[in-house]
C-alpha positions, 0 to 999 in steps of 0.5 A: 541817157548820158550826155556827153561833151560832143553831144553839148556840143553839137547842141550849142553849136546848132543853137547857135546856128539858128540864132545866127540864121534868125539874126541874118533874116532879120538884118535881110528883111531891114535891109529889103524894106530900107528902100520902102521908107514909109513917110509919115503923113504931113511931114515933108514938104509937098514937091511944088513941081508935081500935084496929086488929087485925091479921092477916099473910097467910102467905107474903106481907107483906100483912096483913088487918086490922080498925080500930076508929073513932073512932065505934066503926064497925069497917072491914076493911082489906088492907095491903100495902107499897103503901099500905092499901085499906079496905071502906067499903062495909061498914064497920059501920053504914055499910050499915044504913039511917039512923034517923030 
């Protein structure tokens, strides 16, 4: 099979084209998880204006723990090596009814 200057062609230009695909995932993908910003354990300062309690599940690297806000509301949280997942359906006060 001969191959011919369009057919070079078409084939750099299709390579091309999936290294600029693969450079545009690449670019979303930093930018979605720009926001998830993992700090790294004991490297910044506590906020004094909020506490957090927590309790490691044995055998496993999750952990239970209860956060103190701001408001003094507490929230039960899990935390894993995934990320951490909080019941704010029944953090404090958030299931009583509002005063009037």
């Amino acid at each position: 099979m001969k191959r011919t200057a369009k057919h070079t062609t078409e084939t750099i230009a299709s390579i091309l084209a999936a290294i600029l695909a693969a450079i545009l995932a690449a670019i979303l993908t930093t930018a979605a998880l720009a926001g998830c910003g993992a700090r790294g354990e004991g490297t910044s300062e506590p906020d004094p204006r909020t506490s957090t309690a927590c309790k490691r599940w044995s055998n496993t690297s999750m952990r239970e723990c209860v956060v103190e806000l701001q408001d003094t509301r507490r929230v039960t949280c899990v935390s894993s090596t995934a990320g951490m997942s909080c019941d704010w359906a029944h953090a404090d006060g958030a299931d009583k009814e509002p005063t009037r």
